[in-house]
C-alpha positions in Angstrom: 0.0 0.0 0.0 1.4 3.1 -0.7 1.7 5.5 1.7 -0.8 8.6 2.4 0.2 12.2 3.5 -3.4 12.3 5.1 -3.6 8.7 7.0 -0.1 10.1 8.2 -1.4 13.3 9.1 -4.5 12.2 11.1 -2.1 9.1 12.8 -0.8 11.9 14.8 -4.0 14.0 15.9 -3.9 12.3 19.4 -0.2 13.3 20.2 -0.7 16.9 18.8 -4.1 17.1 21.2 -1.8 16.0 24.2 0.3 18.7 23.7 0.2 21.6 26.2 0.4 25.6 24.7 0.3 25.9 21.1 2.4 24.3 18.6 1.5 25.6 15.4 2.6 28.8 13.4 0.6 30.5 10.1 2.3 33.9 8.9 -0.1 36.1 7.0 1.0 38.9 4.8 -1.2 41.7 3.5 1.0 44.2 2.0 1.9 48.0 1.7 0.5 48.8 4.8 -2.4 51.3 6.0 -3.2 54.4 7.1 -2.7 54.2 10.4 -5.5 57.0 11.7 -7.4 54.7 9.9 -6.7 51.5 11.0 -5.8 51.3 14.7 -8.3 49.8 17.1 -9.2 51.2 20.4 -7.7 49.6 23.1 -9.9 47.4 24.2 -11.3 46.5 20.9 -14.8 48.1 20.9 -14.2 50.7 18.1 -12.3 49.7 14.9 -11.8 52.3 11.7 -12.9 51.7 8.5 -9.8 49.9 7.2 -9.7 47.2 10.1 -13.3 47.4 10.9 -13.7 43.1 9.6 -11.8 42.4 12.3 -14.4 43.5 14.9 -15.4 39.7 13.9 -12.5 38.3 15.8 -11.5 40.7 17.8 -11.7 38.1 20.9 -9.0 36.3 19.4 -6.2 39.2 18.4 -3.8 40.9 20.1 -3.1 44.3 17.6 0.3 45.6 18.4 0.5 50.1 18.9 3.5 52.2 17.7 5.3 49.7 16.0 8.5 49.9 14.0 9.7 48.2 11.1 13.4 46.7 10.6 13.7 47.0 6.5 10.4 48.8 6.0 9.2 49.7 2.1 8.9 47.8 -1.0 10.8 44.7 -2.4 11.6 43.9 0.9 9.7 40.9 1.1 12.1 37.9 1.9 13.4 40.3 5.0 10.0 40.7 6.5 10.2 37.3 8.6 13.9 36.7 8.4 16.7 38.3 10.0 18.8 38.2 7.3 18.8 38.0 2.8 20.4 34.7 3.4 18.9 33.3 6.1 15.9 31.0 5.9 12.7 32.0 6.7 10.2 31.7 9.9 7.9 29.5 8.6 10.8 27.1 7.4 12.5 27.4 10.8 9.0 26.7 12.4 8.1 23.8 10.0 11.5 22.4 11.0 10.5 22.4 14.5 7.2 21.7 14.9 6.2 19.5 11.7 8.6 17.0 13.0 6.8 14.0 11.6 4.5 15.3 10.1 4.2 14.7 5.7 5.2 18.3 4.7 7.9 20.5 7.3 5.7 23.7 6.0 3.3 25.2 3.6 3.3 28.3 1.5 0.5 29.5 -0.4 0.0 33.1 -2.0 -3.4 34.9 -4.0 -2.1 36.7 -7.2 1.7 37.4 -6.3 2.3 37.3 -9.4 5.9 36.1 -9.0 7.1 39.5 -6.9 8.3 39.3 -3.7 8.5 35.9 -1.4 8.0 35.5 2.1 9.5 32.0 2.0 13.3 31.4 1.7 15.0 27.7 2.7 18.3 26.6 2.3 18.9 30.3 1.0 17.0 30.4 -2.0 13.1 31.8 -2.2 10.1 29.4 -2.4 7.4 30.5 -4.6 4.0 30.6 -3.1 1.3 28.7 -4.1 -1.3 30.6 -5.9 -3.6 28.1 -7.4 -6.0 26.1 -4.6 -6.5 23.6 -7.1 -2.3 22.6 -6.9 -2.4 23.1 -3.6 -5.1 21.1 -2.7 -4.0 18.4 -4.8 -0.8 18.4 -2.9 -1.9 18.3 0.4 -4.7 15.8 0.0 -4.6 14.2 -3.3 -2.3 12.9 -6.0 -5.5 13.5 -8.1 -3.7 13.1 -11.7 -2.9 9.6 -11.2 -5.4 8.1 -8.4 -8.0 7.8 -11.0 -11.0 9.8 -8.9 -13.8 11.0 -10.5 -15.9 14.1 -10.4 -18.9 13.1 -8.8 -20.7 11.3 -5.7 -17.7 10.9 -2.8 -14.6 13.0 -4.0 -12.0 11.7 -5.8 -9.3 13.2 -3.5 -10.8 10.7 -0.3 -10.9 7.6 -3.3 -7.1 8.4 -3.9 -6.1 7.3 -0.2 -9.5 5.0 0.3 -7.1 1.8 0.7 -4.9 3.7 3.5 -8.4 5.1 4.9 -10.1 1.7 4.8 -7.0 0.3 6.6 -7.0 2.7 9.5 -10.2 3.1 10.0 -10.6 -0.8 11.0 -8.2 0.1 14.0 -9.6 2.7 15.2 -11.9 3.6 18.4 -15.1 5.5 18.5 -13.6 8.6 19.0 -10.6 7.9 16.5 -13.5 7.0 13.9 -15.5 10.5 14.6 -12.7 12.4 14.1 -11.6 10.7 10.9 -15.3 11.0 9.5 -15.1 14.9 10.5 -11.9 15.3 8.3 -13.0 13.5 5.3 -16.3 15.5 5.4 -14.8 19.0 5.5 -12.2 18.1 2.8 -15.2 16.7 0.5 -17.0 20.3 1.0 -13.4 22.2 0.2 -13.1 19.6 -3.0 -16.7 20.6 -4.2 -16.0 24.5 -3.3 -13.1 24.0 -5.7 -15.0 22.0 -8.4 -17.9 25.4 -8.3 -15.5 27.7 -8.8 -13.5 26.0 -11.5 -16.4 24.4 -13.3 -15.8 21.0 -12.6 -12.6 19.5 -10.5 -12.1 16.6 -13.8 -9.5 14.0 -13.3 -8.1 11.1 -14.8 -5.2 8.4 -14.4 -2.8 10.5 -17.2 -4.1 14.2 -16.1 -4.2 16.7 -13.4 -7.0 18.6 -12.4 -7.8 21.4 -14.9 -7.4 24.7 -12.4 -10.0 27.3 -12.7 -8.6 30.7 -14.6 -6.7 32.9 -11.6 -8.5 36.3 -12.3 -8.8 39.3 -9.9 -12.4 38.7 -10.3 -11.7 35.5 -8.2 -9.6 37.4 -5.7 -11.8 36.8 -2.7 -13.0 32.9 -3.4 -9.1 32.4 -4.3 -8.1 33.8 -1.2 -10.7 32.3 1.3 -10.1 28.8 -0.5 -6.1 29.3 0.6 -7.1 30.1 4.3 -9.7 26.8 4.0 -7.1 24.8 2.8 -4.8 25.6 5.7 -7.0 25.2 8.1 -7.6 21.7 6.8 -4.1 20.9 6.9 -3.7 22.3 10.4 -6.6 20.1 11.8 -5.4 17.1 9.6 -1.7 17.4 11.3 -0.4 17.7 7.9 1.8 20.4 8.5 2.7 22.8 12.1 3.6 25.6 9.5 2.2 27.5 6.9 2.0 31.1 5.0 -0.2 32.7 3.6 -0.1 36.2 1.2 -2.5 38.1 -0.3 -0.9 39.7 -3.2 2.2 41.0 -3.8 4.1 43.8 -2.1 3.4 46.0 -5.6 0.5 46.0 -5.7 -0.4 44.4 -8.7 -3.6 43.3 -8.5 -7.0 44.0 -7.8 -10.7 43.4 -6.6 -12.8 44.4 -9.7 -16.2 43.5 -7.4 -15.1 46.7 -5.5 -16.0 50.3 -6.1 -12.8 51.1 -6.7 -11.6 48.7 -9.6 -8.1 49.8 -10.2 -5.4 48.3 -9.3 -4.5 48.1 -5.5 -0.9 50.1 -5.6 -3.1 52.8 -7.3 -5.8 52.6 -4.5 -2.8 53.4 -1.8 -1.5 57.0 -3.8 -3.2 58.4 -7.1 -6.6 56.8 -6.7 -7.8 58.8 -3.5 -8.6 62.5 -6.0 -6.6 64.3 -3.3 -9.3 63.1 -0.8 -7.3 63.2 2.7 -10.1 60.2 4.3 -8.3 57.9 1.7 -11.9 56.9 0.1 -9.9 54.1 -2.0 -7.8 52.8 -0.1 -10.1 52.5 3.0 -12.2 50.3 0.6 -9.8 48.1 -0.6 -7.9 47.7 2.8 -11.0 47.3 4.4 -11.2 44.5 1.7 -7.7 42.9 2.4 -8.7 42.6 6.6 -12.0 40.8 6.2 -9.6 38.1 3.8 -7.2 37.5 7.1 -10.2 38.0 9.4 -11.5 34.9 7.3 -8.2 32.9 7.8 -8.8 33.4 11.2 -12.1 32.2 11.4 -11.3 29.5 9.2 -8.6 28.5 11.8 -11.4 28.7 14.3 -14.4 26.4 13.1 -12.0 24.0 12.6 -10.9 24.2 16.2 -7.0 24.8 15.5 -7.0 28.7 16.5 -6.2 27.8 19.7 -3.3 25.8 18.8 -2.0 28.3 15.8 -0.3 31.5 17.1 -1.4 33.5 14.1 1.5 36.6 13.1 -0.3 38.9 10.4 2.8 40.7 8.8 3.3 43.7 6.7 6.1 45.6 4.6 5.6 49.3 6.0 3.2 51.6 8.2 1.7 54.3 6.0 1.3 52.9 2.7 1.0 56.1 1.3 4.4 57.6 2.9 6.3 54.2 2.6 6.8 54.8 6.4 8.5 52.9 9.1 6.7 53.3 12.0 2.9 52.6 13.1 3.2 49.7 11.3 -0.2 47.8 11.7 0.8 44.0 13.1 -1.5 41.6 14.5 -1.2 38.3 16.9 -4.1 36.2 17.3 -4.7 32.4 18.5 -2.5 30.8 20.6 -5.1 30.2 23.1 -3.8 30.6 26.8 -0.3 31.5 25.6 -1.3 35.2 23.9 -2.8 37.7 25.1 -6.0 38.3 23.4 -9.2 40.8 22.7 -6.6 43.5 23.5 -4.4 46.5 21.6 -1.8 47.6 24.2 1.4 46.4 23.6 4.0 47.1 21.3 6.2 50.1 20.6 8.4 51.8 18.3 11.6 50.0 19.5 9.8 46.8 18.1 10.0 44.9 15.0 8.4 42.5 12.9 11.4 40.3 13.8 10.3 41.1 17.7 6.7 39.8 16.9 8.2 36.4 15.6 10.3 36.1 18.2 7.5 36.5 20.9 5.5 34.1 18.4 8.4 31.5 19.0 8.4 31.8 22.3 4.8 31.2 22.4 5.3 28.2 20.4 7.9 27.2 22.9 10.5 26.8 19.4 13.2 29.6 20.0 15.8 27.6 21.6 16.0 24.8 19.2 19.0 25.4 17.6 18.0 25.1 14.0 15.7 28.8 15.1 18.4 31.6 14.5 17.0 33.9 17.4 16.0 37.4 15.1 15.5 39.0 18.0 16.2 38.9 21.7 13.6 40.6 23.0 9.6 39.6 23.0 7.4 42.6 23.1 6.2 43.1 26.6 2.4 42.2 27.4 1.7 40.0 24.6 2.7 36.7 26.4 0.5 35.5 29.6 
């Protein structure tokens, strides 16, 4: 029998659940920034501006970090932005090294519309590409769909290409074993349909790959709530302890035609305002952006890994408009009792991205492993409990 990424994945649900504190990492990028004035919470998380106003949905579960400062703020900075170094490797490598340890994949990267500019993702040295079709990722993560012969209809084709693996484990398992295996195979059968809606049709056969929907901006949102699903599946599966995620690239170069404001997103940010000083445009389309990572972190939650994800929402600069370096808008969320949560009162000038990964190590109990490179010494006082 060959062997199955997802029968190895769920073989290890029990020993992930035993675990205390959290002990998985997702990184999510939304680039260029804000406008600060316009994006900062209150406090205590009763009163959010227009351009983080989605997050009011899971506000419970954020910590959103005041003042902060950024080490290598500004455009094509990308591969710096969770890495202390252009050489080093990245975060979510480091973390995948750590925490995936025997899991099927060490960590997952997947991207909406980068368009081949700017990576997060850098192992051994050299950048990883994200991700940008659901289709390949999904078919990685749960399927060998061009040669396991599925089909398109009745039970999906990605749970007939382990069913031999499936059918073997199940007949070992115990009543709770068996509920939670059921559970899985359900939500990835709802992802698989999503993805057959949206691409007209998820068609298979021994000799071809799925045929991936066209990757348009008019897409933007189902591509990028898709990624997040696909994550979260992975997380609850035990596939992977580490993923990314980015929406866009740090350009621009891309857009949400279903919006008022059609143009492209870069353009949203300086020339498409009309000189109005409330930033009409780009209120909208960052407004936009958060309700996609306010989404990932939902996702995360209805599939009951929040909790056990310490969540780092990550960006390139503060004011978008001014390419600044300071009230950079950074967000922690999940971790359950390791992270303080519902709350917007830490942080500080003299504080980095590289801080906020470091505190998210910690967290994750992972910054002393010797394959983690440190970034910073410091965690950012009052985000830890």
């Amino acid at each position: 029998m060959n062997a199955s990424p997802l029968v190895g994945g769920m073989m290890l649900s029990r020993l992930a659940e035993a675990q205390n504190g959290p002990s998985k990492s997702l990184v999510i990028y939304c680039p260029d920034g804000c406008i600060p004035s316009r994006w900062l919470p209150n406090s205590n998380l009763t009163s959010f501006p227009i351009m983080s106003q989605p997050y009011s949905t899971v506000a419970s579960d954020c910590n959103f970090l005041r003042s902060m400062g950024h080490h290598r703020g500004g455009h094509g900075v990308v591969p710096t932005i969770i890495n202390n170094s252009w050489g080093g490797d990245s975060f979510d490598v480091n973390m995948g090294r750590i925490l995936s340890d025997g899991m099927p994949f060490t960590y997952i990267n997947l991207g909406v519309h980068s368009n081949g500019h700017g990576y997060l993702t850098k192992d051994n040295g050299a950048e990883v590409p994200f991700e940008d079709n659901p289709f390949n990722a999904f078919d990685r993560l749960f399927g060998n769909l061009g040669g396991g012969g599925g089909n398109t209809g009745g039970k999906g084709s990605v749970i007939d290409a382990h069913k031999d693996a499936l059918s073997a484990l199940n007949s070992k398992l115990g009543n709770y074993e068996r509920q939670r295996l059921d559970s899985h195979l359900t939500a990835i059968e709802e992802t698989e349909a999503r993805l057959a809606d949206l691409g007209g049709g998820l068609s298979c056969s021994a000799a071809s790959a799925p045929a991936p929907f066209a990757l348009e901006y008019d897409t933007f949102e189902q591509q990028a709530n898709l990624q997040a699903d696909i994550i979260a599946l992975a997380f609850s599966c035990n596939l992977t302890a580490s993923a990314s995620l980015a929406f866009g690239n740090h350009q621009g170069e891309f857009a949400f035609p279903y919006l008022n404001f059609t143009g492209i997103y870069h353009a949203s940010i300086h020339g498409g305002n009309n000189g109005d000083p409330s930033y009409p445009h780009f209120s909208e389309t960052r407004n936009h952006m958060s309700s996609l990572s306010a989404y990932t972190i939902k996702a995360l939650r209805d599939r009951g890994v929040l909790d056990d994800t310490v969540v780092c929402e990550v960006t390139d600069m503060g004011n978008g408009d001014a390419h600044g370096n300071g009230d950079v808008p950074l967000i922690m969320a999940g971790g359950g009792g390791a992270i303080q949560r519902g709350v917007s009162n830490a942080g500080g000038a003299g504080y980095t991205p590289l801080n906020m990964i470091h505190t998210a190590a910690v967290a994750l109990n992972a910054h002393q492993a010797s394959v983690y490179q440190g970034y910073e010494t410091d965690v950012i006082p009052g985000v830890l409990t």
